[in-house]
C-alpha positions in Angstrom: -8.6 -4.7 13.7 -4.9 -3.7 12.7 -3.6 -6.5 10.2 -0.4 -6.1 8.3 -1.4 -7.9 4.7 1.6 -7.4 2.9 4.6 -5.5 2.3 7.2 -4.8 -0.5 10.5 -2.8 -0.7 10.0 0.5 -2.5 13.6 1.7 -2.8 17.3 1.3 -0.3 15.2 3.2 2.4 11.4 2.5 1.9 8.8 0.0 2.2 5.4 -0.5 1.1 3.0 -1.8 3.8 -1.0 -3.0 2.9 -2.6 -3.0 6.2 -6.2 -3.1 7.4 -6.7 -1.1 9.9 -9.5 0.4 12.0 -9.4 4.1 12.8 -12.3 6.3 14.2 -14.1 3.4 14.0 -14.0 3.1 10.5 -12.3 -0.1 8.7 -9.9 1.1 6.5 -7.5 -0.4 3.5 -3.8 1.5 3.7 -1.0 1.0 1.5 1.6 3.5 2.8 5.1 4.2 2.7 7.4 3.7 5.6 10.8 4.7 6.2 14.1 3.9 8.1 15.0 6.5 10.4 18.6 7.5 10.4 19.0 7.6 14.2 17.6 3.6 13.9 16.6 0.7 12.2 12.7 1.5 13.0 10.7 2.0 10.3 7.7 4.7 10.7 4.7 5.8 8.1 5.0 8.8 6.2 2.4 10.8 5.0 2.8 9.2 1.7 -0.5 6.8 0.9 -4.2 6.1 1.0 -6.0 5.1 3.5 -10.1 4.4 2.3 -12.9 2.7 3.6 -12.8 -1.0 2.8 -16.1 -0.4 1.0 -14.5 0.3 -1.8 -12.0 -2.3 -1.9 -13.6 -3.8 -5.2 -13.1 -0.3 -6.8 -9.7 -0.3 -6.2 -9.4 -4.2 -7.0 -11.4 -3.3 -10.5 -8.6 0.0 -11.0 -5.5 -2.3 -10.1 -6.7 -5.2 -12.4 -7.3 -2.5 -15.7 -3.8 -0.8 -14.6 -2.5 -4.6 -15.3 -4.2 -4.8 -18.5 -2.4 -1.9 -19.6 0.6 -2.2 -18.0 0.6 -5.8 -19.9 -0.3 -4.3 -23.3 2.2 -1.8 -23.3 4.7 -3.9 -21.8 5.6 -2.4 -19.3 5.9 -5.0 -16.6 8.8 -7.5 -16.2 8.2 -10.7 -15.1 
């Protein structure tokens, strides 16, 4: 299964993309950073991310949610 989830601009040139995807066949959770090519409009992954077994997508869930806690606390995030 390759399923884009989500994406979000990063900066002028790069985007964040949250895909599952299956590889080797493992299933995997990637956020990774794409970027425009100058010869074109495409946008191709860099080696910038993390790929991990969707195993431990509550892990990460967990992380994300105390990050956000934090983040909150000190504020730090603008909504």
């Amino acid at each position: 299964m390759d399923k884009l989830v989500a994406s979000f601009q990063k900066n002028k040139f790069e985007e964040v993309r949250v895909q599952i995807k299956e590889f080797k066949g493992y299933d995997l959770l990637d956020l990774r950073v794409y970027t425009t090519l100058k010869e074109s409009e495409e946008k191709v992954p860099t080696g910038k991310g993390l790929s991990i077994n969707v195993s431990h997508f509550y892990d990460l869930k967990k992380a994300l949610l105390e990050a956000e806690v934090i983040l909150r606390e000190n504020h730090l995030l603008n909504e």
